[in-house]
C-alpha positions, 0 to 999 in steps of 0.5 A, spaced: 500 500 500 505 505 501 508 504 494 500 505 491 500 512 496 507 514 492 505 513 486 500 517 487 502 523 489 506 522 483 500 525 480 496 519 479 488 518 482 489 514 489 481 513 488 482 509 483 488 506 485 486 504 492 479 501 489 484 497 485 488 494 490 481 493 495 478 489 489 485 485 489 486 484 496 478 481 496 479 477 491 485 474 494 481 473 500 474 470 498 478 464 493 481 460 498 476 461 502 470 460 497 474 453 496 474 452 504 467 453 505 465 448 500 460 443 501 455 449 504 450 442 506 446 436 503 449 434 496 444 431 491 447 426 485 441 424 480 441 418 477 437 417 470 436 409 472 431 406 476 432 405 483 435 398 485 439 397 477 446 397 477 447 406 475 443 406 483 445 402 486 453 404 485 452 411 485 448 409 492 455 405 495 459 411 492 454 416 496 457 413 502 466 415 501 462 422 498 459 423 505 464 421 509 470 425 505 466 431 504 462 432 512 455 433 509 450 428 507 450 426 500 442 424 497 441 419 491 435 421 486 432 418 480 430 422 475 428 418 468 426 418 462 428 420 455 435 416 455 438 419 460 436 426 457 431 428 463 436 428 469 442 430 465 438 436 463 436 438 470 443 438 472 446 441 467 441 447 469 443 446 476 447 452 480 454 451 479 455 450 486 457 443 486 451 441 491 448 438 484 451 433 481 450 427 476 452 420 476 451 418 470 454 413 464 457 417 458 451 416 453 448 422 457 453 426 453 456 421 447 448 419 445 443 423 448 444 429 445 444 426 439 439 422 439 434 426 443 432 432 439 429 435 445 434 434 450 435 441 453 442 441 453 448 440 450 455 435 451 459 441 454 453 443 459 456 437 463 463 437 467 467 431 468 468 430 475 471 423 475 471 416 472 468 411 477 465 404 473 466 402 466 460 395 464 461 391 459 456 388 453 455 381 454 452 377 448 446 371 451 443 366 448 437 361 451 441 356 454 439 351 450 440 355 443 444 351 436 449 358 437 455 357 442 460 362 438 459 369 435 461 364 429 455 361 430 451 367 430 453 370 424 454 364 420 446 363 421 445 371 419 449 369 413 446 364 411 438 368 412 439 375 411 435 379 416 431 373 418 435 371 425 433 376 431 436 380 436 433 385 441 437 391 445 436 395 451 432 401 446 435 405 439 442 408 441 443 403 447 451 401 448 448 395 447 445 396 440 450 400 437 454 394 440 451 390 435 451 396 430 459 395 430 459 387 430 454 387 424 458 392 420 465 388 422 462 381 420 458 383 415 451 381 416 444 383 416 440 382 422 432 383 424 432 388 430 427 388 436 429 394 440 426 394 447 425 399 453 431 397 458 436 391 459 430 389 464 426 387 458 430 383 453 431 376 457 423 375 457 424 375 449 429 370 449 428 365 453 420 365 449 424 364 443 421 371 440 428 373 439 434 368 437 440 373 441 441 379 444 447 385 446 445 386 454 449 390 459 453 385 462 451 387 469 444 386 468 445 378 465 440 374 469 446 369 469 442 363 471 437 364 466 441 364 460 447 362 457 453 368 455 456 367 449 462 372 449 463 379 452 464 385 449 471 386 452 479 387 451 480 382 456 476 376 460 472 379 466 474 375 472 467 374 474 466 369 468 473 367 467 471 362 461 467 366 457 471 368 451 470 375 448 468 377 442 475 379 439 478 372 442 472 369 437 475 373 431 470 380 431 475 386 432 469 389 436 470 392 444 466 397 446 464 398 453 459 404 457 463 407 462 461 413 466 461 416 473 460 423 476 459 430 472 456 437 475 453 443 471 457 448 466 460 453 469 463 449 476 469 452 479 475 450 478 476 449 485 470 445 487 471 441 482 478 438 484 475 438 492 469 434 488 475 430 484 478 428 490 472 426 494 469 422 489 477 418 489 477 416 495 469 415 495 471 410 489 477 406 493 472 405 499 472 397 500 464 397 500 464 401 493 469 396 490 465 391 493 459 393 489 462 394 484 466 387 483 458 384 484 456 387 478 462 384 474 464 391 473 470 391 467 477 393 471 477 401 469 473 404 476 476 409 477 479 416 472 481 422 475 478 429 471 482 429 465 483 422 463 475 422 464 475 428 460 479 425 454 476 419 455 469 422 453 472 426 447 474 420 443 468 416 446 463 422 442 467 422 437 466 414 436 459 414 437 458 419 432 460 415 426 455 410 429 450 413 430 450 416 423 450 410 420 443 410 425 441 417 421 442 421 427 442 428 428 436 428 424 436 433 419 
């Protein structure tokens, strides 16, 4: 402050000079303290599936490290509808406070937008925070089906183009653009039986509606059916003797991965205490339990950037899919 004085009585205003260095002094002491004072109370994570599915039941067992790193209660709610695209766009118009959040797979960015004309928000209205799951595809049969390899199913669909019928989770789903890419690297027709949630699709196959099907590893009643391969790069330890797709000869792995996101606009430093949370909240042995119950893949947990990077090239992926599917619409 005694240099601003000299200045000033060099010849320049000390009003504006002194208002200056007030708005830097405060501006100093308002940003670690904005930080520090974070959470102010409850935080609310949305999630966009029905209660007791896998998105819910893991954003419940994280809530619980989140709670307990953070010193505030941590409430789950659903919100569904439209793919994702109801709570995703709730969240996005939240404040930026970081007391809303959204857990979420990376669909709610890479296709909900796309494929939902009216979705209310846009891919960058949402802010990665961190990665904490990634599911696998499953290929399932009824356990009595004549196809045990993907060979097998491709072979029957060569053989009568368009005749043999899968169903998948709805128009858009991990588990149909899933089926997208394999058609398209084994070059085959298939009919297509879209349904509304993975819940929807054993049903059918075990009534010999539809012959196969692409569905969230996850969800799999893996009592009540046969799994024929994973959409994978790797085994999953969960199902050490099932081959994945690749393993069969069909260069195809894509999986649904996701975790927490807040609105556009979070700042930079909630941001990172949220990004700390959610690590320790991910590295808890109830969530890795969970999440070894659901026979997640082995990628749980991603700090903000790689997150962030993962879902860039995962929009820009699901972008050439879903053109081949006419989104966007013109």
């Amino acid at each position: 402050m005694q240099s601003i004085h000299r200045r000033a009585s060099a010849g320049q205003r000390p009003g504006r000079l002194i208002a200056i260095s007030a708005a830097i002094a405060t501006a100093a002491c308002l940003s670690p303290a904005f930080a520090a004072d974070f959470p102010t109370g409850p935080i609310e994570i949305t999630v966009t599936f029905a209660p007791g599915g896998t998105p819910d039941i893991l954003a419940r067992a994280l809530s619980v490290g989140l709670s307990t790193d953070l010193k505030q209660p941590v409430v789950v709610v659903n919100r569904l509808g439209a793919g994702g695209a109801i709570g995703a766009a709730a969240v996005s118009r939240a404040k930026p406070d970081g007391h809303s959040l959204l857990f979420a797979p990376a669909l709610v960015q890479s296709v909900a937008p796309v494929v939902q004309a009216n979705a209310g928000y846009k891919p960058e209205s949402l802010v990665p925070i961190c990665q904490t799951f990634e599911t696998q595809m499953a290929l399932i049969v009824k356990p009595d089906s004549p196809y045990k390899t993907v060979g097998d199913i491709v072979k029957a669909a060569k053989e009568n183009p368009g005749k043999l019928s899968y169903g998948h989770a709805g128009t858009g789903s991990i588990p149909h653009l899933a089926m997208i890419e394999l058609a398209s690297v084994a070059k085959a027709e298939f009919n297509v039986i879209p349904y509304k949630g993975d819940a929807e699709v054993p049903a059918p196959i075990l009534g010999g509606v539809i012959d196969f099907a692409p569905m969230t590893l996850s969800s799999v009643p893996r009592d009540a059916v046969r799994i024929v391969a994973i959409f994978a790069d790797a085994r999953n330890p969960a199902i050490p003797d099932v081959p994945t797709v690749k393993e069969q000869g069909f260069d195809v792995a894509p999986t649904s991965f996701g975790g927490l996101y807040g609105p556009e606009g979070l700042p930079a430093d909630i941001k990172a205490r949220l990004e700390t949370a959610c690590k320790f909240a991910a590295e808890q042995p109830g969530y890795l339990s969970t999440a070894k119950n659901a026979a997640l893949g082995a990628q749980l947990y991603l700090g903000a950037d790689a997150f962030a990077a993962r879902l860039k090239k995962d929009i820009a992926d699901k972008a050439v899919l879903l053109k081949t599917l006419g989104y966007p619409k013109q």
